[in-house]
C-alpha positions in Angstrom: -22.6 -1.5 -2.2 -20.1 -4.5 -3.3 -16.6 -4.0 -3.9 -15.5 -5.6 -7.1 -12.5 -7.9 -6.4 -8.7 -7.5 -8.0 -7.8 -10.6 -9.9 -3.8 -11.3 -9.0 -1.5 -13.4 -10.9 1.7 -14.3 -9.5 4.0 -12.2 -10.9 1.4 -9.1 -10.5 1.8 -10.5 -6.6 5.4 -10.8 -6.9 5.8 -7.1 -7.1 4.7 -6.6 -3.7 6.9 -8.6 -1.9 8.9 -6.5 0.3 6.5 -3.2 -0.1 4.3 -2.1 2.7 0.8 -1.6 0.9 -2.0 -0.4 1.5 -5.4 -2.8 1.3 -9.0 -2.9 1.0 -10.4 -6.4 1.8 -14.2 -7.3 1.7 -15.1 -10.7 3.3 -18.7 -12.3 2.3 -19.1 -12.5 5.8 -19.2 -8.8 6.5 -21.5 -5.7 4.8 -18.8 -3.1 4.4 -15.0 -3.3 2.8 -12.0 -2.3 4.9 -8.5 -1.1 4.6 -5.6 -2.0 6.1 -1.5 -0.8 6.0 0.8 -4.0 5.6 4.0 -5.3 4.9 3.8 -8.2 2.6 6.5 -10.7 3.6 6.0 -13.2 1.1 3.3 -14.9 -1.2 1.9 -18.5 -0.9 0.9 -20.6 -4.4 -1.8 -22.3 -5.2 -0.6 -26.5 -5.0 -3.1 -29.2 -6.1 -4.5 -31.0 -3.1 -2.3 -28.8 -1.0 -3.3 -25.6 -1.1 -6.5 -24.4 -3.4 -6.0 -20.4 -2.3 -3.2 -18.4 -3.5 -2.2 -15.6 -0.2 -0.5 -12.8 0.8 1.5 -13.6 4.0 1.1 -10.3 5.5 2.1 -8.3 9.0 0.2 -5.4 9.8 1.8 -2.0 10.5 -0.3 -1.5 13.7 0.5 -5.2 14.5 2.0 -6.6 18.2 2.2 -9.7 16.5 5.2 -11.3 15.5 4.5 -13.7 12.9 2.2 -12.4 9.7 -1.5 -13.1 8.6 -2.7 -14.9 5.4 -4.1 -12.0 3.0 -6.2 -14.3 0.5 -6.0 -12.9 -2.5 -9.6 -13.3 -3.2 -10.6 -10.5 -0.1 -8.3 -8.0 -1.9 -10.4 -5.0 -3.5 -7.8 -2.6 -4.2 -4.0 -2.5 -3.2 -1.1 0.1 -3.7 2.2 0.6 -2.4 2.8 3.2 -0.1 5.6 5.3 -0.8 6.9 8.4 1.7 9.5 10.5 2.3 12.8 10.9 4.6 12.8 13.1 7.1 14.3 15.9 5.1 11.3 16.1 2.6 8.2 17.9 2.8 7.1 16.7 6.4 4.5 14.5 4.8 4.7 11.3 5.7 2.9 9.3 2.8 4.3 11.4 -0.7 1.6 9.1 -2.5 -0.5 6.1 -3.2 1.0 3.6 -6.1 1.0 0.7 -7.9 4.1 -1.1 -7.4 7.0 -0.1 -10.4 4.7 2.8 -11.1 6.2 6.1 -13.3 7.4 8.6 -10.6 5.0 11.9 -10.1 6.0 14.7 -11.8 4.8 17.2 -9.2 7.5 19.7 -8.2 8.4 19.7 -4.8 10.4 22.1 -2.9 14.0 21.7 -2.5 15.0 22.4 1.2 12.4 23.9 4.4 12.4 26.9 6.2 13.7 28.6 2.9 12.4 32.3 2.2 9.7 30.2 -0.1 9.8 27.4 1.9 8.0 27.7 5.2 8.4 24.9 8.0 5.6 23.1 7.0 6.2 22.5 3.6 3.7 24.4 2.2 4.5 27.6 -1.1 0.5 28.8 -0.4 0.3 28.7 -3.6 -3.5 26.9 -4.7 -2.7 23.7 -6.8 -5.6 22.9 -9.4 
């Protein structure tokens, strides 16, 4: 099964400069897509003679590296900005999967732990449809 490819424009690419995104790439090369977690430093543009790719430069989360990896935007299936909490939220660490400038969820979340409501682990037991 073939993941379609995203089609990025530069100021769609802009966006995610700075964000630390999640990414599913497919290369030609290999049968099945994969996903990575990234901070995108920076974007390079296609220049006549010079450059015919446009890229993500990209370092990833899990990385010892320190300099980051070209992300063609060609590979890129899907990518979304992760977004997560402080320490003094829910105890999750990811709150959700975006799209960079995205509305803000509307779900309610509790105000403070370890409340009569509010066990430790975030959780009001109550089923969510």
């Amino acid at each position: 099964m073939s993941s379609q490819r995203l089609a990025l424009d530069a100021q769609t690419a802009l966006a995610y400069v700075g964000q630390t995104v999640l990414v599913e790439l497919r290369w030609d090369e290999e049968p099945e897509s994969f996903w990575q977690c990234m901070h995108i430093l920076g974007i390079v543009l296609p220049m006549e003679g010079i450059c015919d790719l446009a890229y993500f430069m990209g370092l990833n989360v899990s990385s010892q590296l320190d300099h980051p990896n070209e992300v063609y935007f060609s590979d890129i299936c899907t990518i979304r900005v992760m977004r997560h909490r402080d320490r003094r939220g829910s105890g999750n660490v990811l709150d959700r999967v975006a799209l960079p400038n995205s509305a803000r969820s509307r779900a309610a979340l509790p105000a403070r732990r370890n409340s009569s409501t509010v066990p430790a682990n975030g959780s009001t037991g109550a089923a969510h449809p």
